[in-house]
RODO-2510 file (C-alpha; in nm, 4 decimals, decimal comma):
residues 132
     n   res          X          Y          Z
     1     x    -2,0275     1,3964     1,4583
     2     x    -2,0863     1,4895     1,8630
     3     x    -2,2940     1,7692     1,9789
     4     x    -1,9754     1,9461     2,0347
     5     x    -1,8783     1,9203     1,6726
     6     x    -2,1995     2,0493     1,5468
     7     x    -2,1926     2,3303     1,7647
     8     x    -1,8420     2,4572     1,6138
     9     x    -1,9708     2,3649     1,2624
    10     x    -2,2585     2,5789     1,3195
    11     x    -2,5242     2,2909     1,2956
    12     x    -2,6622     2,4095     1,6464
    13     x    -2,6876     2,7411     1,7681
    14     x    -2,4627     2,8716     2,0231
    15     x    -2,3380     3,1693     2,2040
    16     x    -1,9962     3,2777     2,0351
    17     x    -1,7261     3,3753     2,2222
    18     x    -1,4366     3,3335     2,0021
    19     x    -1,3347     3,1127     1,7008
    20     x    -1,0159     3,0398     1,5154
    21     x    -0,9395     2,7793     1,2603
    22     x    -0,8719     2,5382     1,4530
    23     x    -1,0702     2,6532     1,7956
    24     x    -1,4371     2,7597     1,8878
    25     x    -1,5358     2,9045     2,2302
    26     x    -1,8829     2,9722     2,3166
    27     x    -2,0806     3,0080     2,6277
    28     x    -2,1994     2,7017     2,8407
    29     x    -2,5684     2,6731     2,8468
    30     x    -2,5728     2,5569     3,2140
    31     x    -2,3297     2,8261     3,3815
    32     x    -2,1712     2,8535     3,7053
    33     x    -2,1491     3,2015     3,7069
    34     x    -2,1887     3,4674     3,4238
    35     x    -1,9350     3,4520     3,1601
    36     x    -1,8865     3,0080     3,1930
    37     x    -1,7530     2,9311     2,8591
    38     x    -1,6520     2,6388     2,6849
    39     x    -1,3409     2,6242     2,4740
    40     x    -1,3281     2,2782     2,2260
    41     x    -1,1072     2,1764     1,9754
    42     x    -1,3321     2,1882     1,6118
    43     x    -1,0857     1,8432     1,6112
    44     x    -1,2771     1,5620     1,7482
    45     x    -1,0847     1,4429     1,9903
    46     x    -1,2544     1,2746     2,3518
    47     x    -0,9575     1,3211     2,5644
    48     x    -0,8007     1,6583     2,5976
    49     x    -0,4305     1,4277     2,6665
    50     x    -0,4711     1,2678     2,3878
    51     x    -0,3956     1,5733     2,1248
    52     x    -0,0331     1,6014     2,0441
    53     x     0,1776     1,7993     2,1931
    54     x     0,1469     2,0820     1,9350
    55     x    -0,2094     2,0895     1,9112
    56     x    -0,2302     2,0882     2,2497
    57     x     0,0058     2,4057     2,3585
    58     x    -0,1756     2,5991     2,0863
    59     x    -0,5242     2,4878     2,2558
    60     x    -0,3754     2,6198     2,5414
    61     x    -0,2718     2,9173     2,3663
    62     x    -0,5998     3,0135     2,2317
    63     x    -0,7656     2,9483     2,5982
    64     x    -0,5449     3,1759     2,7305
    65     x    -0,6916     3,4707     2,4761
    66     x    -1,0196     3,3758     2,5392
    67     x    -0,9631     3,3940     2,9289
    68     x    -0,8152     3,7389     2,9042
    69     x    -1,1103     3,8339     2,7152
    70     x    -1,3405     3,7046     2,9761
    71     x    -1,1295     3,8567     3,2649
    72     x    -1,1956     4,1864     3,0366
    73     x    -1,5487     4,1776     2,9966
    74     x    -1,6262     4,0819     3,3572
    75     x    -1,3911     4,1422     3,5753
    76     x    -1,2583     3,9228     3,8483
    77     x    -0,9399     3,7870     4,0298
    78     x    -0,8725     3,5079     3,8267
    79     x    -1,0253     3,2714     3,5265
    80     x    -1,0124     2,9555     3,6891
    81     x    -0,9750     2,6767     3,3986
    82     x    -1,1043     2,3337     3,4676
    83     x    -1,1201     2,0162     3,2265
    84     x    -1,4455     1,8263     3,3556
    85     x    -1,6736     1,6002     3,2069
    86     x    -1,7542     1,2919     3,0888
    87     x    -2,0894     1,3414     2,8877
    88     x    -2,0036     1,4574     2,5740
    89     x    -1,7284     1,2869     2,4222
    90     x    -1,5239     1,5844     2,2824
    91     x    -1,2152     1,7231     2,5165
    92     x    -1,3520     2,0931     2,6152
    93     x    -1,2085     2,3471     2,9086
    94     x    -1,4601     2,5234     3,1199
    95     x    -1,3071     2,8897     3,1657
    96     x    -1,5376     3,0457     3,5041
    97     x    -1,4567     3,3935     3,6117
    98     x    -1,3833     3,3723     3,9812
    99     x    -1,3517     3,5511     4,3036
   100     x    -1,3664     3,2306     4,5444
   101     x    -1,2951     2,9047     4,4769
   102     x    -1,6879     2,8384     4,5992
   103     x    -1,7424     2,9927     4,2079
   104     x    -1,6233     2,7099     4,0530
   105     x    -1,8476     2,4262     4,2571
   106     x    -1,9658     2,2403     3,9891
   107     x    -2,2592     2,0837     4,2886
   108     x    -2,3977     2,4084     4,3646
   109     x    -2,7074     2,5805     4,1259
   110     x    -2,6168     2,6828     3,8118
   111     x    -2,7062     2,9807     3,6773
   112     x    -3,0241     3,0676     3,4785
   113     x    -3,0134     3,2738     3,2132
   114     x    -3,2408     3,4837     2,9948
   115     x    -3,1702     3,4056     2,5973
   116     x    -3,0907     3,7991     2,5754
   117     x    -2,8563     3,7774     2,8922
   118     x    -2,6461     3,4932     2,7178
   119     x    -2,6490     3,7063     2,3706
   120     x    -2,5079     4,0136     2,6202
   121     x    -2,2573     3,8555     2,8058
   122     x    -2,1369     3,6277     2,4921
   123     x    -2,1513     3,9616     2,2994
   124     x    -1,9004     4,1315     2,5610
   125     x    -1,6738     3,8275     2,5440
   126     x    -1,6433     3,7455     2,1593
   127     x    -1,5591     4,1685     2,1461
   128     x    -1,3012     4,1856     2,3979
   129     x    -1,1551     3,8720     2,1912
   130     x    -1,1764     4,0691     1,8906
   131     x    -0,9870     4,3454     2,0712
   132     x    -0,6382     4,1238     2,1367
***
């Protein structure tokens, strides 16, 4: 089982954003700007093309929630979606609120974050999900 896996299975703590069956959305713990968030399949899978087709358009689906939840709780002009990454081998979408496209450069300093700021902002998130 990869970190990933344990995180949705609740083996290793995380900041909950949103959850269904089949998805689990929490925040990342290295963030570009407040509100980063992860969104995995709880299907291990490495590469996000290799789902079918079905899977895949209801991934989609349940991004798109959590991205209107995250426009919600902190408010910008768009959530820009990015599939990055190469180090843990479970497909997973970064969702970053933005205002430039300089808030999604994955080279500049990332974020740090207080335990009680991530609990805050992945508290906003997971109720603005809640609210859809």
């Amino acid at each position: 089982m990869d970190i990933f896996s344990k995180i949705a299975a609740g083996e290793i703590p995380s900041y909950k954003c949103a959850e269904s069956e089949k998805f689990y959305a929490f925040l990342d713990i290295s963030p570009l700007q407040k509100g980063h968030t992860l969104v995995i399949p709880r299907r291990e899978v490495d590469y996000i093309f290799d789902m079918e087709d079905d899977e895949l358009a209801e991934y989609q689906v349940f991004a798109k929630k959590v991205a209107v939840a995250l426009k919600r709780a902190f408010p910008c002009k768009k959530v820009a979606q990015v599939v990055l990454g190469l180090e843990v081998p479970h497909a997973h979408i970064h969702l970053i609120p933005m205002n430039s496209e300089a808030d999604v450069n994955f080279r500049k300093e990332h974020l740090k974050l207080s335990e009680e700021e991530f609990k805050s902002i992945a508290d906003r998130i997971y109720g603005e999900f809640q609210k859809l």
